[in-house]
C-alpha positions in Angstrom: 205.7 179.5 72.3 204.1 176.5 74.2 201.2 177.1 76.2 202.5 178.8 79.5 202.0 182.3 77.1 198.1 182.1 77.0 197.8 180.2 80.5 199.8 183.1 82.1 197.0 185.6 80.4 193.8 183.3 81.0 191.1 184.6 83.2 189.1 182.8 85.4 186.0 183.1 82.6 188.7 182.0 80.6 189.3 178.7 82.9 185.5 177.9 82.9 185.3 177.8 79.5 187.9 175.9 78.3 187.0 173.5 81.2 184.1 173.5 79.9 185.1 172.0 76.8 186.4 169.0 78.2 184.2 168.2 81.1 181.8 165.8 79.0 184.8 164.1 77.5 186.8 163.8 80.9 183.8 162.1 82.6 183.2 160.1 79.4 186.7 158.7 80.6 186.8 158.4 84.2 183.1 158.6 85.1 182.6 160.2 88.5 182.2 158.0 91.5 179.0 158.7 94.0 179.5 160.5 97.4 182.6 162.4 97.1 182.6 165.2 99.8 184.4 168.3 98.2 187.2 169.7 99.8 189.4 172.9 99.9 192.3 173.3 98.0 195.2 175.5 99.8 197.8 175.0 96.7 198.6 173.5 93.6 202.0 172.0 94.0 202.7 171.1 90.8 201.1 169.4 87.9 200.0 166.4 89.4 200.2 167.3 93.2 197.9 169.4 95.6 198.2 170.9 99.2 194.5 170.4 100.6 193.0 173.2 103.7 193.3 170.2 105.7 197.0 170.1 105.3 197.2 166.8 103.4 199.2 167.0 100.1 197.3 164.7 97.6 199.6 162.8 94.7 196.8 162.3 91.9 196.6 158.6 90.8 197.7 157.5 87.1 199.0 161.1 86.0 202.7 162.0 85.8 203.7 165.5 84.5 206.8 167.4 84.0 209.0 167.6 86.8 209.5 171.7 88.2 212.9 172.6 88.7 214.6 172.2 91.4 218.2 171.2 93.0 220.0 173.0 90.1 217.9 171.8 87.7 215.2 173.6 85.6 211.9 173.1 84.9 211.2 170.6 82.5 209.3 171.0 79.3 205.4 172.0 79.8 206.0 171.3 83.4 205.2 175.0 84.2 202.4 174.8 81.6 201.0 171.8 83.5 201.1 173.7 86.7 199.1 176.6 85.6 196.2 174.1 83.8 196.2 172.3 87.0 195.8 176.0 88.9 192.6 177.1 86.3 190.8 173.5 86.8 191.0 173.9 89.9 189.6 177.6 90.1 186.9 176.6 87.6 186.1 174.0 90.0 185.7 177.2 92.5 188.8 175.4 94.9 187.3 172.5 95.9 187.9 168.9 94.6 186.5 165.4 95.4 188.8 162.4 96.3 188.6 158.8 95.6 191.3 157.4 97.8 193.6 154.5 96.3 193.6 151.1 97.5 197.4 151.9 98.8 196.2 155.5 100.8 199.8 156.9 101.1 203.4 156.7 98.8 206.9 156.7 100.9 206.5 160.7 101.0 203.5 160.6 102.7 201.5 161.9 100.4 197.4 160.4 99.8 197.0 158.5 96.9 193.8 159.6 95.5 191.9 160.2 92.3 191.2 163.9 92.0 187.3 165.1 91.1 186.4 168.4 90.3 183.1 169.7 91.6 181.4 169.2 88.3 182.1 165.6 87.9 185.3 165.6 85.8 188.2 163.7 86.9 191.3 165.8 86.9 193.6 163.5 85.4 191.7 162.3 82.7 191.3 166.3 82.0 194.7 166.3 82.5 196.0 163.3 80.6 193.7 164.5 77.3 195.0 167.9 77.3 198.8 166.5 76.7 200.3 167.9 79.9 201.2 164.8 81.0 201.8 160.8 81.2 199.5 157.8 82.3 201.8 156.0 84.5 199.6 153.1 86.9 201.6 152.0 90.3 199.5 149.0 91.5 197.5 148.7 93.0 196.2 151.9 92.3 195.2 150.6 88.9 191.2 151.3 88.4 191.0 153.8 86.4 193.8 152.4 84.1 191.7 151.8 81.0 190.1 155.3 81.0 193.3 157.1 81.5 194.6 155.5 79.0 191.8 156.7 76.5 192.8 160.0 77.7 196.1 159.6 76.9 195.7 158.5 73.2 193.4 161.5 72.6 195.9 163.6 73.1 198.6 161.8 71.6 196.6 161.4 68.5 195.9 165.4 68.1 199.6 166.4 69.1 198.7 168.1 72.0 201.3 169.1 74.7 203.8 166.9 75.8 203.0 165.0 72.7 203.5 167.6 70.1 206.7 166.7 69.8 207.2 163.3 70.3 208.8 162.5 74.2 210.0 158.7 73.4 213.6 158.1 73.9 215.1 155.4 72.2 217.0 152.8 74.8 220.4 153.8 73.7 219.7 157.5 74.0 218.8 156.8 78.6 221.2 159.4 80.0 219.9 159.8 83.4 217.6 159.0 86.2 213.9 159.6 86.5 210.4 159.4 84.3 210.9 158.0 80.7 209.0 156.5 77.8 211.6 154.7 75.8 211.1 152.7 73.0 213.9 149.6 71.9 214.0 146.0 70.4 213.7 143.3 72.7 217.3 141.8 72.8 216.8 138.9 75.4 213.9 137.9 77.8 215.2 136.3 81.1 213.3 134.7 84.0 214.6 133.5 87.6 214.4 134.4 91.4 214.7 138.1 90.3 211.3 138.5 88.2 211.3 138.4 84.6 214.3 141.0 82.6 213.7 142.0 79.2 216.9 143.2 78.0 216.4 145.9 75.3 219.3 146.3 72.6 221.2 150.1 74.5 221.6 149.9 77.9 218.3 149.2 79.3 216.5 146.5 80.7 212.8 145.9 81.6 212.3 144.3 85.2 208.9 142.6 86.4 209.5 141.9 90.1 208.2 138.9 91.6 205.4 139.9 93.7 203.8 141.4 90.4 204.2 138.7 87.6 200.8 137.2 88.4 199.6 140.9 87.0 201.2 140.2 84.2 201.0 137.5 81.0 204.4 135.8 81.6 204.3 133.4 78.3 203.5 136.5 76.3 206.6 138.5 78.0 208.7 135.4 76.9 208.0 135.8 73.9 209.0 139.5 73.2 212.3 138.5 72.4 213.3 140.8 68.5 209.8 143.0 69.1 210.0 146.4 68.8 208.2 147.4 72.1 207.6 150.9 74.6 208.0 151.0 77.8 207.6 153.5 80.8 208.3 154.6 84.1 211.4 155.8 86.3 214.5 155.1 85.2 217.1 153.8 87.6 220.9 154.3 87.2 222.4 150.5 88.9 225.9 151.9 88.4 225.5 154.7 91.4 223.4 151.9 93.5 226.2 149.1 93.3 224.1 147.1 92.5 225.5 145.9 88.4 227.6 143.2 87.4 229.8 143.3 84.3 228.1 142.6 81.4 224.9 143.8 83.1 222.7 146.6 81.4 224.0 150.2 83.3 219.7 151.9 83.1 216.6 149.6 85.4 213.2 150.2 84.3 211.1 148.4 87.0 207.5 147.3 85.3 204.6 148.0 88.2 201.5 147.2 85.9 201.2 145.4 82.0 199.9 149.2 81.0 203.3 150.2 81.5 204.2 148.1 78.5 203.2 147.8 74.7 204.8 146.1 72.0 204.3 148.2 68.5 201.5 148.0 66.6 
């Protein structure tokens, strides 16, 4: 079932062709940049993550995909599938990829921050991203390439493809645990103060737009979400482990990084 069955038998003609397939409609996304130097690829870590020759491990910008198992945990769903896609792009690209560094270089592992090129011109995460193996997330403010990702994105989730054939969207009450979600809920309250903007979803969830980031965001229009029906995504935080919720406060934090991460249904 899935995809990991046919990845798992693919040869590398294989990999060309299918890459093949989606090279014009990848660049159509994400166009390539001019004067990327290509560079060796040691590893593919995971789905979204590569170990370069040079010893730098590369986080690629705007794509989240299932997380691997580890700690005790196992793999989650297509997140061995996005592994081996990522393995035949880059093979089909013959090991070497071209980087567009972010505006923020490095995340609090050290990683670089970089949109990921193969050496035909296709960005890796709009291939990625339109294929279903995983989710347009934007962190600013490593947010260019937001609007073409986000095409990507919607191809796939219009055809059912991957991660998206069945649908991934929680609904606020059914937030169990920590880490990547796309949740959907009703608006319950909308709140403003020293703290950001919190938009309080009916469950145990609420929205939080620090700050520093409002002026990225339309802060009349978040006001007025209040009884909307809206999605939202990123990582999920659990306040109750972190001390840091009151009584009466909502138990799962979704900190918003970029208005993408945020839609209200159509």
């Amino acid at each position: 079932m899935g995809f990991s069955p046919l990845l798992k038998k693919a040869s590398l003609v294989g990999a060309f062709f299918v890459s093949a397939i989606w090279l014009s409609a990848a660049q159509a996304f994400c166009p390539v940049p001019a004067g990327l130097t290509p560079i060796a690829v040691a590893r593919v870590v995971d789905g979204d993550t590569l170990r370069l020759s040079d010893g730098r491990s590369v986080r690629m910008i705007g794509l989240n995909t299932p997380e691997l198992g580890r700690q005790g945990r196992g793999d989650e769903p297509f997140a061995v599938a996005a592994r081996q896609r990522l393995v035949a792009l880059v093979a089909a690209s013959n090991g070497r990829v071209g980087l567009r560094p972010g505006k923020e270089a490095h995340d609090r592992y050290g990683r670089t921050l970089a949109h990921v090129y193969s050496v035909d011109g296709a960005n890796l995460e709009a291939q990625m991203l339109a294929e279903g193996f995983g989710f347009q997330v934007a962190v600013a403010p490593n947010v260019d390439l937001v609007s073409c990702q986000q095409s990507a994105e919607r191809a796939a989730r219009q055809a059912s493809l991957g991660v998206w054939k069945r649908s991934p969207v929680l609904q606020a009450a059914q937030i169990q645990q920590s880490g990547f979600a796309v949740l959907s809920g009703r608006v319950a309250n909308v709140q403003r103060n020293r703290g950001g903007v919190w938009i309080t979803l009916q469950g145990s969830v609420v929205l939080r737009v620090a700050p520093n980031l409002l002026g990225k965001f339309d802060v009349a229009a978040l006001q007025r979400l209040k009884g909307k029906q809206i999605e939202a995504r990123g990582w999920v935080v659990d306040r109750s482990r972190r001390g840091g919720m009151k009584q009466g406060q909502a138990r799962w934090l979704l900190p918003l990084g970029d208005p993408s991460m945020l839609q209200t249904a159509q």
